[in-house]
C-alpha positions, 0 to 999 in steps of 0.5 A, a space after each residue: 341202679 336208679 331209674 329215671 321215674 323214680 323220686 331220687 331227682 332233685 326237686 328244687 327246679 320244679 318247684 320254683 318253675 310252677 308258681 312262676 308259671 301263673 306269675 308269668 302269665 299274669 305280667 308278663 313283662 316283669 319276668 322277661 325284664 328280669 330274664 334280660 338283666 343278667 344277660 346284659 353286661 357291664 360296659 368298659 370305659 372308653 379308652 378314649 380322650 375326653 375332650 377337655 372345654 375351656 371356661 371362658 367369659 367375656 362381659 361386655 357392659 356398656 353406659 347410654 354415653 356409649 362408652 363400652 368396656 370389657 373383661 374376660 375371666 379364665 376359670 373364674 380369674 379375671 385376665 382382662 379388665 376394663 378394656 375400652 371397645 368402640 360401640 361399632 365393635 360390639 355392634 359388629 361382634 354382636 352381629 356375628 354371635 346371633 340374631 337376638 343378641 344383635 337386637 338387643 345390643 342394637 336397640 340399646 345402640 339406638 337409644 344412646 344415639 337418639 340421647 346424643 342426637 338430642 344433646 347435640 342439638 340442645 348444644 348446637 342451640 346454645 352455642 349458636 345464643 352463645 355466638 349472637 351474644 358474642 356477636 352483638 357485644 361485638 358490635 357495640 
């Protein structure tokens, strides 16, 4: 019969448990990392649906004319092209996406504006030599 105290008892987990010991208390967060990664386990997929997105992009471009156009484009391919929108629509639209945007689009709106205010009146001007002269051909 073998008795507990004798040397017929594996060795191996002694061994290994003494010179961890000073490791351990050396670093101890290494060792209680090491201790919980096979604890962890795999998690399964979800057997839910991914939400599918759809790619759509609209560009919206415009000339200081203020004619407008735009194209719209479904995964790359374009679907609309050249599509007339009156400046106020975008104006509008622009309103309704964000803040920023309707800065920016409105201080290019200005500027067309401002440039047609200005032919207008260069117009105006000219018409109104255009009718004198015509006036005094008149009269003669």
């Amino acid at each position: 019969m073998v008795s507990p105290t004798t040397d017929d008892t594996p060795a191996a987990p002694e061994a290994p448990a003494t010179p961890a010991a000073p490791a351990a208390e050396s670093t101890p967060a290494p060792v209680e990392a090491a201790e919980e990664q096979p604890r962890k386990r795999g998690r399964k997929p979800s057997t839910a649906r991914k939400t599918r997105t759809v790619e759509l992009t609209l560009t919206v471009t415009g000339t200081m004319d203020g004619e407008w156009q735009a194209e719209l484009s479904h995964s790359g391919s374009r679907v609309l092209q050249g599509l007339q929108i009156p400046a106020a629509a975008v104006s509008r639209a622009a309103a309704e996406l964000h803040e920023d945007i309707s800065k920016a689009i409105d201080s290019v709106l200005d500027a067309a504006r401002e440039q047609h205010q200005a032919r207008l009146a260069e117009l105006e001007a000219e018409l109104s030599k255009v009718k004198q002269a015509l006036a005094d051909l008149q009269e003669s």
